[in-house]
N, C-alpha and C positions, 0 to 999 in steps of 0.2 A: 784042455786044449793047449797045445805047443803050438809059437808061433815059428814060423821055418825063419829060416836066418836070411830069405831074401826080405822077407816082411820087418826084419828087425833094420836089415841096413836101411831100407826104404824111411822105417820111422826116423833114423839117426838123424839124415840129413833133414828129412822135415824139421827136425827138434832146430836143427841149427839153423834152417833157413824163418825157422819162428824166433829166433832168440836175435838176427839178426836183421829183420823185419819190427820186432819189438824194440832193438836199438836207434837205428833208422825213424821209427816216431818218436821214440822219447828226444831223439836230436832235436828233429824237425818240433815238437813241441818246446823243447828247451829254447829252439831260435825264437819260435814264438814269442814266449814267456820276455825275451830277453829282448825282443824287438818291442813289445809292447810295452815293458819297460820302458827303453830306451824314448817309445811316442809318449809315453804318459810325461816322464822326465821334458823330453821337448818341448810337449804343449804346455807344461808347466812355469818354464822358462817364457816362453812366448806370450803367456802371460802374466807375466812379472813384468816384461817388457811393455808389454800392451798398458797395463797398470801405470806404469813409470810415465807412459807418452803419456796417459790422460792426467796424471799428476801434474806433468810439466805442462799440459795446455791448460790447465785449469787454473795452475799456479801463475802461465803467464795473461787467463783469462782473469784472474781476481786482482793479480799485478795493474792489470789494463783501467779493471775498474777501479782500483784503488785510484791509479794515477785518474781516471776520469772524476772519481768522488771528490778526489782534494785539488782536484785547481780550480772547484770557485773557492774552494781556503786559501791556495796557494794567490791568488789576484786578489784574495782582500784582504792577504798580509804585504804584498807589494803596496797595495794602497794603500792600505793605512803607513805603509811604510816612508811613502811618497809625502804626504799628508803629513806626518810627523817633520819629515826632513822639509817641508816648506812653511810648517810653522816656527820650526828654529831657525830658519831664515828669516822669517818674519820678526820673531823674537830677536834677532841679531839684529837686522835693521833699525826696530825700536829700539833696542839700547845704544844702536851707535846714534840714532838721533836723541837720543836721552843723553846721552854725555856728550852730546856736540851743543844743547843747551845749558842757559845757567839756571840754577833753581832760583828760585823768590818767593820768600815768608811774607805769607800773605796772613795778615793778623787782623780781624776783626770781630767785632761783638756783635750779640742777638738781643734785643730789647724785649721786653714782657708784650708788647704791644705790634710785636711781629717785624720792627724798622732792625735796617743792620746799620751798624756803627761803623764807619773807617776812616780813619785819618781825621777826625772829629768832623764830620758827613754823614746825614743818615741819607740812606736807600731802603728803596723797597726791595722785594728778591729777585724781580725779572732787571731792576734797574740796576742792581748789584753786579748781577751774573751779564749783563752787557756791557753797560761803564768800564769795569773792575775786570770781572776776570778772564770776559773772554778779549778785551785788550792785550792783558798781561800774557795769557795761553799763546797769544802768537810770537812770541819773544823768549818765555820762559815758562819750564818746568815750574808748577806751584807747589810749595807746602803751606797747607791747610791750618790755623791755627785760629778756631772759633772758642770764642768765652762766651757766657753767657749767664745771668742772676741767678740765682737759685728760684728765685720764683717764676722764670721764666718754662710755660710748659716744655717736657721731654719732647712732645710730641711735634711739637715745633721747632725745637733744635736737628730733630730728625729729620724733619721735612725737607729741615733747610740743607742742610746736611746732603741730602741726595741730590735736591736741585744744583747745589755749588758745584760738585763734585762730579757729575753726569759721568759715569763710570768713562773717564780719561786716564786712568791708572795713576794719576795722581797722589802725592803722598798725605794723608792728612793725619798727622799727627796725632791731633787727640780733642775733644769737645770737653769743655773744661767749665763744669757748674758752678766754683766757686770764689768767683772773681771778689773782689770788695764791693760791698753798697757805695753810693753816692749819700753822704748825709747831709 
């Protein structure tokens, strides 16, 4: 069976109106293809962005609490700071009145029998420590200069030792066990 030549022209232009219907979608798929691209590409971006904002409020929300965790560090190194600077003032104070007094060797002995010796005078310890030195403390700095027999107990040079000395910051020399016997 021949087909007549109207039926051929008839297919021709179908051929082309398929071949140009077939380009026409592959366009329109190609914009597709290159539009969804283009959104995948956008949303992608968009969230990089999105990502960044929640970094940056994260970063200024850990910033927030950092700065809220460390100011009670941050106020109790001002106070101690505080605290420090009005103990060296205090410390300054005390030495300017340390050196606006005079010192005084204050020299006495510890008897075996608990009597202290000064100035050839015995005292007892309360009688000592009021007579003596808390007289002398209004006037002047003491340095501390007790002797004592060898036989006379440590325990008791110690005692005494802290009563004289009632932490005044006072200088005390040295406790000194071997003075000379009396013979």
């Amino acid at each position: 069976m021949a087909l007549r030549a109207e039926e051929k022209r008839t297919q021709g232009h179908l051929f082309a109106f398929i071949d140009l219907l077939f380009l026409v979608v592959a366009f329109f798929i190609l914009v597709l293809f290159f539009v969804r691209d283009r959104q995948v590409e956008a949303v992608a971006a968009m969230e990089k962005v999105q990502e960044k904002l929640a970094a940056a409020g994260e970063e200024r929300t850990s910033f927030e609490a950092t700065v809220t965790a460390l100011t009670p560090m941050i106020e109790q190194f001002a106070l101690r700071k505080n605290k420090e600077a009005e103990r060296r003032q205090e410390l300054a104070a005390r030495d300017l009145r340390k050196r606006r007094r005079t010192t005084f060797r204050l020299e006495y002995r510890i008897e075996q029998d608990g009597k202290i010796l000064h100035k050839g005078r015995a005292y007892s310890l309360e009688g000592f420590r009021k007579g003596v030195v808390e007289r002398l403390r209004k006037r002047h700095w003491i340095a501390f200069r007790a002797f004592a027999v060898p036989e006379t107990p440590f325990g008791l040079v110690v005692k005494y030792r802290r009563a004289v000395l009632a932490d005044r910051n006072e200088f005390d020399t040295y406790w000194d066990n071997l003075t000379k016997k009396k013979n």
